[in-house]
Backbone as a ProteinNet text record, in pm:
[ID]
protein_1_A
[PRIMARY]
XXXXXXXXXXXXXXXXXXXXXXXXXXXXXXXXXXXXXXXXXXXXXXXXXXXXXXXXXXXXXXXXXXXXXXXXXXXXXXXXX
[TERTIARY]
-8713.6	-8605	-8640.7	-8559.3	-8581.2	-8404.2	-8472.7	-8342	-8268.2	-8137	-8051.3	-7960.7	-7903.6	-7790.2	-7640.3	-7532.2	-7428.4	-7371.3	-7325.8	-7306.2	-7154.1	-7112.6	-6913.4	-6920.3	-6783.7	-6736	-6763.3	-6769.4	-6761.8	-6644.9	-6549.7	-6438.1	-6484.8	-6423.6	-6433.1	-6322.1	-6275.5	-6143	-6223.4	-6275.3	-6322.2	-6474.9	-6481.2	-6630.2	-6625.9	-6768.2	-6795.2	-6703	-6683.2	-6583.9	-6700.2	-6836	-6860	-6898.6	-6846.7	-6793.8	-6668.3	-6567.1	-6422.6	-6430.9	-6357.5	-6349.7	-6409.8	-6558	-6669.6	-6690.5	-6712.2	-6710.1	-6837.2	-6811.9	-6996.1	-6985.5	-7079.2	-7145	-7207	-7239.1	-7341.1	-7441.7	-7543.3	-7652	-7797.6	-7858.5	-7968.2	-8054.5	-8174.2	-8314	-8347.1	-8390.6	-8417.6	-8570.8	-8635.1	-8761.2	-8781.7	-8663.2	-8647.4	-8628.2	-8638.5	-8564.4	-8437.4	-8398	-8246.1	-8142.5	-8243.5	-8141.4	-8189.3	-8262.7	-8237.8	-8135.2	-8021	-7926.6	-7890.3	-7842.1	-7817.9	-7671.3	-7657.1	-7501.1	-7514.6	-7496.3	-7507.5	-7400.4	-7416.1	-7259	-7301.8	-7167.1	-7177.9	-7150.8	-7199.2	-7124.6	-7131.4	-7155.5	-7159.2	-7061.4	-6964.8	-6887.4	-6958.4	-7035.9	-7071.5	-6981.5	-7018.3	-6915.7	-6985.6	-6898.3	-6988.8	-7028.4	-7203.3	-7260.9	-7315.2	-7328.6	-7394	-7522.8	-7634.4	-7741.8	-7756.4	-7820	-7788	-7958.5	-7918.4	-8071.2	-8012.4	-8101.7	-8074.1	-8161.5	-8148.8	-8246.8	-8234.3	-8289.2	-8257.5	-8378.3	-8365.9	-8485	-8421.6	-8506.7	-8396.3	-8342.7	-8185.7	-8125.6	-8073.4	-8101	-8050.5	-7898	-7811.6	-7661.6	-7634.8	-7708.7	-7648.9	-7646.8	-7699.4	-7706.7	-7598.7	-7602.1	-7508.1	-7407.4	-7361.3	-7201.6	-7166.9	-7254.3	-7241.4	-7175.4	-7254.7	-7252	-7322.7	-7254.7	-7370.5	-7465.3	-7350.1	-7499.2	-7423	-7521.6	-7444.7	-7549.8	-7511.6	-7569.2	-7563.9	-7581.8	-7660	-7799.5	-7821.3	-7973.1	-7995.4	-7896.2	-7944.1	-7780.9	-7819.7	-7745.1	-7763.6	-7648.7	-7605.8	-7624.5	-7778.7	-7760.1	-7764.1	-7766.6	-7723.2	-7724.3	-7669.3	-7620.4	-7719.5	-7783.7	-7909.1	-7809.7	-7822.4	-7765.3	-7826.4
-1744.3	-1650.8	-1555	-1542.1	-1432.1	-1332	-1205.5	-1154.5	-1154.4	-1180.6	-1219.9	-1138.5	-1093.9	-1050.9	-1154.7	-1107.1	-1211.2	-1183.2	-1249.8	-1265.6	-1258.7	-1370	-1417.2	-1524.2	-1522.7	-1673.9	-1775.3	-1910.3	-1995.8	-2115.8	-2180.1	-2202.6	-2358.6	-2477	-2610	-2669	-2780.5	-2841	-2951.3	-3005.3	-3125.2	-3129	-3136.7	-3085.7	-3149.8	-3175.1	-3248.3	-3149.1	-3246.4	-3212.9	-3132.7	-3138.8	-3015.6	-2899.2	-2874.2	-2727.9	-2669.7	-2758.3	-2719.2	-2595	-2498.1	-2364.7	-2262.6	-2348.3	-2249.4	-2180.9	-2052.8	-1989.5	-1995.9	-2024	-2035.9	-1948.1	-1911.6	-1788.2	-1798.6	-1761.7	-1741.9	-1657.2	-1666.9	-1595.9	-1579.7	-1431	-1465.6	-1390.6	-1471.9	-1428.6	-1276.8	-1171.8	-1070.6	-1047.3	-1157.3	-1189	-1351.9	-1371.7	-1475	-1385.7	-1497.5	-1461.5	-1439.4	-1386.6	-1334.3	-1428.3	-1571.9	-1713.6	-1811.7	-1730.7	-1808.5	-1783.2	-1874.3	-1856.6	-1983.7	-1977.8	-2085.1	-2070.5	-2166.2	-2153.8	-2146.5	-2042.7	-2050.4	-2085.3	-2085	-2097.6	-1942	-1915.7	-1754.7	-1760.9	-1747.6	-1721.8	-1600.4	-1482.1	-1358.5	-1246.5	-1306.9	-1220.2	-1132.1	-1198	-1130.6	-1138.1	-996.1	-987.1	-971.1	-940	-927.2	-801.1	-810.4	-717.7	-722.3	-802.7	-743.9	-777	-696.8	-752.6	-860.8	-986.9	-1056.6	-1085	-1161.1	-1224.3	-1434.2	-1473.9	-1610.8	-1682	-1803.7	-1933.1	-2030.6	-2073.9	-2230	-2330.8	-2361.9	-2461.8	-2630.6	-2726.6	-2852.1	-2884.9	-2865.2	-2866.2	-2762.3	-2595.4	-2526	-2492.4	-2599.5	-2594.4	-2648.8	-2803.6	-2857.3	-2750.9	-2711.4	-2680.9	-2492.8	-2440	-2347	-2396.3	-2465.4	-2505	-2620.3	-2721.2	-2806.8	-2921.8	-2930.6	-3062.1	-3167.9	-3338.3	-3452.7	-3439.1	-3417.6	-3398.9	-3281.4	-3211.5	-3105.4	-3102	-3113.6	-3101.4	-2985.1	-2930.2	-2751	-2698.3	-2667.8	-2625.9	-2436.9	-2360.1	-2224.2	-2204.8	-2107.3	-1998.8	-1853.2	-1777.7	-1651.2	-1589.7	-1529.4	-1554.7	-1342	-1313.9	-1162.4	-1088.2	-951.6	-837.2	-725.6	-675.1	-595.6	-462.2	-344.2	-208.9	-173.3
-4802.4	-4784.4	-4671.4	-4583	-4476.2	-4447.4	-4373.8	-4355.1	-4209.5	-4233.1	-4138	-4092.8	-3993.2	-3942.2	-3919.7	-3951.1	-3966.6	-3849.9	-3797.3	-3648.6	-3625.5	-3707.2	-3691.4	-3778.7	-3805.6	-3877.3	-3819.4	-3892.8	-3793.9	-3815.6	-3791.6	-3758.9	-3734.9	-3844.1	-3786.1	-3837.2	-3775.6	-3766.4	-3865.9	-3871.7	-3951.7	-3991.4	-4171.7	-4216.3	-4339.8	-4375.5	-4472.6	-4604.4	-4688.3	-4823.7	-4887.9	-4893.4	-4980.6	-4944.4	-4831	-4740	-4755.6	-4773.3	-4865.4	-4910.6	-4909.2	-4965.1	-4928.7	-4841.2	-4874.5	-4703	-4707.6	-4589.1	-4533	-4411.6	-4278.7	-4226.8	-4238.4	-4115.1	-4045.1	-3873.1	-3775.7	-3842.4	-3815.8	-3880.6	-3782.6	-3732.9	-3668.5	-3785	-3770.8	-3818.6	-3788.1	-3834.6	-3813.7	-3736.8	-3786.9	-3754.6	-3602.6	-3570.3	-3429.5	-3353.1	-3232.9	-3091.1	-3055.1	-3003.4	-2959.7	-2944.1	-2975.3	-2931.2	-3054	-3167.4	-3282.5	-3383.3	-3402.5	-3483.7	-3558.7	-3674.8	-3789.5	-3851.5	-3920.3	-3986.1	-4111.5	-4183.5	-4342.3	-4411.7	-4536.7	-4638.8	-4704.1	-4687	-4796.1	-4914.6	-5005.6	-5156.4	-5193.6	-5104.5	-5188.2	-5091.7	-5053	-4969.8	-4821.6	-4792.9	-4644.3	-4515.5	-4425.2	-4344.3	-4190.3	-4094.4	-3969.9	-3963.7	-3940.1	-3931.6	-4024.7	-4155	-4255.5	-4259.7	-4278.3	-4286.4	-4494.2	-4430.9	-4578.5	-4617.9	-4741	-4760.9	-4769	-4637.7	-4665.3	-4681.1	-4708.2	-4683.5	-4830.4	-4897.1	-4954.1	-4967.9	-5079.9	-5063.1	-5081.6	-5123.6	-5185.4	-5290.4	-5280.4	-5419	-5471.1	-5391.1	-5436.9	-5405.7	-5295.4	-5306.8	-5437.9	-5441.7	-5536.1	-5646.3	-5724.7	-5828.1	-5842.1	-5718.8	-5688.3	-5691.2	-5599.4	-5616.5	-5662.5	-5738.7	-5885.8	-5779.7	-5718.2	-5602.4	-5657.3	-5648.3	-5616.3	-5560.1	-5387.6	-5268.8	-5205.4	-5146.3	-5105.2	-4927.8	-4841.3	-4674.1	-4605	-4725.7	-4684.1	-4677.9	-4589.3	-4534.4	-4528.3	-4525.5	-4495.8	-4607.3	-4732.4	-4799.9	-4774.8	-4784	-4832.7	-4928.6	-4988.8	-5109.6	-5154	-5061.5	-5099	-4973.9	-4996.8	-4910.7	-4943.3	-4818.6	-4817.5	-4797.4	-4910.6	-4902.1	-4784.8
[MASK]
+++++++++++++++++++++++++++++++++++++++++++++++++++++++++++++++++++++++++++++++++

């Protein structure tokens, strides 16, 4: 788990079905370079600007959003006051 800055939405015309519903975010590392950035899934209502807490290990979509398979690599998994 590391902390992230949320950058913007991110916006796709065509995406795997167990992304359906679920909102992506730009996301940089707090701890990268100015040109490291990732795409998360949010589940906890994050917005731009928010500083979050992300990251994921294997299996932890599935079992969050009660997926077969789920082809998520970086979560949203809280909002740093």
């Amino acid at each position: 788990m590391y902390l992230a800055k949320v950058i913007k939405p991110v916006v796709c015309s065509v995406k795997h079905g167990a992304y359906r519903g679920k909102p992506l975010l730009l996301i940089m590392p707090l701890s990268g370079g100015p040109e490291d950035y990732e795409i998360a899934v949010d589940y906890v209502g994050a917005g731009i600007g928010d500083t979050v807490l992300a990251g994921g290990g294997p299996g932890v979509a599935q079992k969050v959003f009660n997926l077969d398979k789920a082809p998520m690599k970086t979560l949203i998994m809280g909002i740093v006051d």
